[in-house]
C-alpha positions in Angstrom: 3.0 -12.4 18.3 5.4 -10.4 20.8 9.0 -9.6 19.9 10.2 -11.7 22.8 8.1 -15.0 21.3 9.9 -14.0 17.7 13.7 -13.6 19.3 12.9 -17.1 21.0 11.6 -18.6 17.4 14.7 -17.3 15.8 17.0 -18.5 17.9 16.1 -21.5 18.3 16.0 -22.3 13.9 19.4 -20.1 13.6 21.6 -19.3 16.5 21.7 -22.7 18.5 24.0 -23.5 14.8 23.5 -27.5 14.7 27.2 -29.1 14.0 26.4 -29.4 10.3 26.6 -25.0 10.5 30.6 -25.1 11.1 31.8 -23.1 7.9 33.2 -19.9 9.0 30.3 -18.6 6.4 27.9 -19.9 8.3 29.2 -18.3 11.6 29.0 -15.2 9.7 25.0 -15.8 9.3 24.9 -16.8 13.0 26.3 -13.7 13.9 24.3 -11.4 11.6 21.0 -13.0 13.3 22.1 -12.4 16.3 22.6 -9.0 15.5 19.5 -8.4 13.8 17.8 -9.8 17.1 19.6 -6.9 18.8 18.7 -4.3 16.6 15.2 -5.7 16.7 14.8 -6.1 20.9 17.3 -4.2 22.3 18.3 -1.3 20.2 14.2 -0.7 19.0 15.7 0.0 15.5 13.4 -2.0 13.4 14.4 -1.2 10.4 17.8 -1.8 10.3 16.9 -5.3 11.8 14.7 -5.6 8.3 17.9 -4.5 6.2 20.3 -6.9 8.1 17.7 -10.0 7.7 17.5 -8.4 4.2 21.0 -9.3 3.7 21.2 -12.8 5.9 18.2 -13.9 3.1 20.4 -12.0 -0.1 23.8 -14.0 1.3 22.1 -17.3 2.0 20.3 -17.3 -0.9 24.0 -17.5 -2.8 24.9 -20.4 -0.5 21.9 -22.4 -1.6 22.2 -22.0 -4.9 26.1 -24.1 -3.9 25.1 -26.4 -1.2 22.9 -28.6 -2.7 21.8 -30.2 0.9 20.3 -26.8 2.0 21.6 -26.4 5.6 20.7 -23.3 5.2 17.6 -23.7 6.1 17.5 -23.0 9.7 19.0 -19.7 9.3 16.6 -18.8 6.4 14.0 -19.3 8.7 15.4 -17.4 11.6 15.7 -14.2 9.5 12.4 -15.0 8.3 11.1 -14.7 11.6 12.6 -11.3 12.9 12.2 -9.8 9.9 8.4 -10.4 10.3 8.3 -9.1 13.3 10.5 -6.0 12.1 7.5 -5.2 9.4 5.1 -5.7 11.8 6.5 -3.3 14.1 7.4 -0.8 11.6 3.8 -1.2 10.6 4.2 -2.9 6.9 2.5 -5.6 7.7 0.5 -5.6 4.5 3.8 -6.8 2.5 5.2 -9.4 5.1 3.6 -12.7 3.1 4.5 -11.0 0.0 8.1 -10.7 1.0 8.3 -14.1 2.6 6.8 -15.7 -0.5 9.9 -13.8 -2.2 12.3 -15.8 -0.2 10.8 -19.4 -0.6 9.0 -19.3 -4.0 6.2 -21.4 -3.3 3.7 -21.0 -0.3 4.1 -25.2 0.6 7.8 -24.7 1.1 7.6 -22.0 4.2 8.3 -23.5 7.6 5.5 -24.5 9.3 6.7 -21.5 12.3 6.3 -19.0 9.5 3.1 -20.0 8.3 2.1 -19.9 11.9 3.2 -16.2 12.6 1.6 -15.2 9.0 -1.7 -16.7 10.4 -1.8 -14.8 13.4 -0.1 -11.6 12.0 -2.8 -10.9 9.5 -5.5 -12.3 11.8 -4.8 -9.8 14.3 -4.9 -6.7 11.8 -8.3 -8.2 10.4 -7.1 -9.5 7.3 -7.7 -13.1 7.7 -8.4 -13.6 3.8 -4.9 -12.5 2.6 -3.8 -16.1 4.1 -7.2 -18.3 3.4 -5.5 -19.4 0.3 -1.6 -20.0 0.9 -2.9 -22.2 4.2 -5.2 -24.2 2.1 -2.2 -24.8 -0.1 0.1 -25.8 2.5 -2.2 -28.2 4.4 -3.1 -30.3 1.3 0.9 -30.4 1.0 1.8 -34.0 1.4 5.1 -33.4 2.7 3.9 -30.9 4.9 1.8 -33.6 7.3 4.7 -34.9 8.6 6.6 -31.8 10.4 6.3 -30.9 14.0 3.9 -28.3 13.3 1.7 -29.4 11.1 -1.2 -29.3 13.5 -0.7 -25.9 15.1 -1.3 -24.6 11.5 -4.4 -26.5 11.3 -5.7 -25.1 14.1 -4.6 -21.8 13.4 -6.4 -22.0 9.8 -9.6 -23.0 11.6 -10.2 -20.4 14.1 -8.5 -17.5 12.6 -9.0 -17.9 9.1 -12.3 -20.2 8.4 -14.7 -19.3 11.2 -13.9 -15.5 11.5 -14.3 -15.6 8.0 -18.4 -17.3 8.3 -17.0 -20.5 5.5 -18.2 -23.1 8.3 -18.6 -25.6 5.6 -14.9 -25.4 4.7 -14.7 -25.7 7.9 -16.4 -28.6 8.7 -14.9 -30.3 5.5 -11.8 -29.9 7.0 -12.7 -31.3 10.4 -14.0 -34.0 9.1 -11.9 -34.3 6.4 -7.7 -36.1 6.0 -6.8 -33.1 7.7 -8.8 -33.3 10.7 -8.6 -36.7 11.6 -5.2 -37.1 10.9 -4.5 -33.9 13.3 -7.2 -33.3 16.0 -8.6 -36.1 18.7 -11.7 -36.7 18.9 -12.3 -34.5 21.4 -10.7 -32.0 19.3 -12.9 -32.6 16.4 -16.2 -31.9 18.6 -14.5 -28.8 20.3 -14.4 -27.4 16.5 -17.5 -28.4 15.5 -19.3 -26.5 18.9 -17.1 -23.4 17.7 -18.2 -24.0 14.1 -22.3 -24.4 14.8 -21.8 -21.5 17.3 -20.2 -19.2 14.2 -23.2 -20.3 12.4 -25.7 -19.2 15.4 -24.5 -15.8 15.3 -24.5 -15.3 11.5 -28.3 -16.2 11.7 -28.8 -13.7 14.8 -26.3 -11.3 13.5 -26.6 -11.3 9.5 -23.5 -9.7 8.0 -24.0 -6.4 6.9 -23.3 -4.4 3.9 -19.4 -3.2 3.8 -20.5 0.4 3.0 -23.0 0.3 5.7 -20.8 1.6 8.6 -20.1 4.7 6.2 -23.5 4.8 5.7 -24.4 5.2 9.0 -21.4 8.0 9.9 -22.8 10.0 7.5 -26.6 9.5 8.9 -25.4 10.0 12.7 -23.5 13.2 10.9 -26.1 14.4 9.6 -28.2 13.5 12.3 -26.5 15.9 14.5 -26.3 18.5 12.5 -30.1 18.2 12.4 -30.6 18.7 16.2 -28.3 21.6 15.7 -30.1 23.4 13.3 -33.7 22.7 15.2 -32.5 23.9 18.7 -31.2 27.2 16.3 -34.6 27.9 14.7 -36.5 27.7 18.5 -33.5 30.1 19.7 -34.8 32.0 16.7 -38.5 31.5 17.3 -38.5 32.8 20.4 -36.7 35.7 19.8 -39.2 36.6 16.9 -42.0 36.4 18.4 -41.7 39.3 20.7 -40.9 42.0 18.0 -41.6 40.1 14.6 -42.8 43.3 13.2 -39.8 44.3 13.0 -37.6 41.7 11.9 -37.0 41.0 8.3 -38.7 38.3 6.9 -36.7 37.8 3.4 -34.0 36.4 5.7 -36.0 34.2 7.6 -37.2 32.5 4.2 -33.7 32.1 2.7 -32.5 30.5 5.6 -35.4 27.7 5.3 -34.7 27.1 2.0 -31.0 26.6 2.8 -32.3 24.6 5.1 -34.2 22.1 2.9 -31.2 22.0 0.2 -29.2 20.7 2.7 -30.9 18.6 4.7 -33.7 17.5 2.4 -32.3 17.5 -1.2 -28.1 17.1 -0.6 -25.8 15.6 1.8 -24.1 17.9 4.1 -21.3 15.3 4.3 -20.5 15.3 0.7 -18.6 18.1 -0.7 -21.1 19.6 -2.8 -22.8 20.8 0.1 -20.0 22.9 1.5 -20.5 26.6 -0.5 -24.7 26.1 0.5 -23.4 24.9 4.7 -20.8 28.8 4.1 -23.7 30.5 3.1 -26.2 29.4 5.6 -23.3 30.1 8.3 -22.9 33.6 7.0 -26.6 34.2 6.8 -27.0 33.1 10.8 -24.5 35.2 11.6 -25.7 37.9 10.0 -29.3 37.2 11.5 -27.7 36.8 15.2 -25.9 40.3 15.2 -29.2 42.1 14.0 -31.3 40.6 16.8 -28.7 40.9 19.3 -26.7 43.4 18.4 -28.8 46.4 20.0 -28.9 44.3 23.3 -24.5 43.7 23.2 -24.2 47.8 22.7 -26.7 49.0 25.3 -24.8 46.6 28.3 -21.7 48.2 27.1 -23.0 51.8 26.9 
């Protein structure tokens, strides 16, 4: 979500300021998110927008405890939302449900906006999992079916949480289930179900794979390489033996096969352990390329 989408989001829960926000305590909060807004858009200082919603959510947290209707709550939530996006930007984004879930306690009382941005946030980084559970929690929330958006979350929990995710039959439990036909048409409800049979196509074509396996095959295309390395130096070497082999000593030419095998037979030349045998095969090359080419270097320059 863009800072620009955030600065509207928070303005429009704190800084509009319905009549019930008159206290000059209040207009105090107003002010503060307006300033953090600054510091977040204009100035580019993201983390003093974090400390200043820091101390909007410390301050407001006093006045709920003695205003018993919460009209707090607007601001709450527009401090909420820039801080978000000031952890985002600073590149926490790995604590920002953790801190929200500090403010509001439980995951069924955070605005629906806030659930929204958490969605997306993690969804975006690739982490769709960290919310599977709080969004589950906060749709089966009674209370929570009746705000404005209640459906966007729905949605959101859907396609960037459930079918990224390959649990099509949550999925299609909660299409077809209170949630889904209380939120989506029926249009709606077939255009999930096409998305969730079409995740289920690919999983079948495209089988998830191992975790490990793209490590796995790093450290094969390494090796792999190194490989081709090592072969066009042996014909370099070939060639250059064949002429005057006689001459050349052999002893060397078996040690550097045997290095050879150790590392590319019997040890990984990725994993640490291979390093002092990959030094000594280095030095060995080196000290096989200056006695073959050695006498050719000093009679150019004499």
């Amino acid at each position: 979500m863009s800072s620009w989408t955030s600065l509207a989001l928070a303005r429009s829960f704190g800084s509009v300021c319905s009549p019930l926000l008159s206290s000059s305590t209040l207009t105090q909060m107003c002010s503060m998110l307006d300033t953090a807004a600054e510091q977040l858009m204009v100035q580019k200082d993201f983390q003093a927008a974090f400390d200043t919603c820091n101390r909007g959510l410390e301050s407001l947290a006093i006045m709920d405890q003695e205003d018993n209707n919460n009209r707090c709550g607007e601001l709450k939530a527009g401090f909420c939302i820039v801080g978000i996006q000031a952890l985002a930007e600073l590149n926490q984004w790995h604590g920002v449900f953790s801190w929200v879930l500090q403010h509001y306690e439980h995951q069924e009382k955070i605005p629906a906006k806030i659930m929204q941005m958490c969605i997306l946030l993690y969804s975006k980084v690739g982490e769709p999992a960290v919310m599977q559970e709080a969004a589950r929690v906060w749709l089966q929330c009674l209370s929570n079916s009746r705000v404005a958006g209640f459906g966007t979350v729905a949605e959101l929990y859907l396609l960037h949480i459930l079918v990224p995710l390959g649990h099509t039959d949550e999925a299609r439990e909660l299409i077809a289930g209170e949630v889904g036909s209380g939120t989506f048409t029926d249009d709606q409800r077939q255009t999930a179900l096409d998305v969730v049979e079409e995740k289920e196509h690919q999983n079948k074509e495209n089988p998830p794979c191992n975790p490990n396996s793209e490590i796995v095959a790093q450290t094969v295309s390494t090796q792999g390489s190194v490989i081709h390395k090592l072969e066009a130096m042996i014909r370099l070497l070939y060639r250059r033996l064949l002429p005057g082999f006689g001459s050349f000593p052999l002893q060397r030419v078996f040690l550097a096969a045997i290095l050879l095998y150790i590392l590319l037979v019997r040890l990984d030349p990725a994993l640490p352990s291979a390093f002092m045998w990959i030094s000594k095969l280095l030095q060995l090359l080196k000290q096989m390329w200056r006695a073959m080419f050695a006498p050719y270097y000093q009679s150019k320059t004499l």
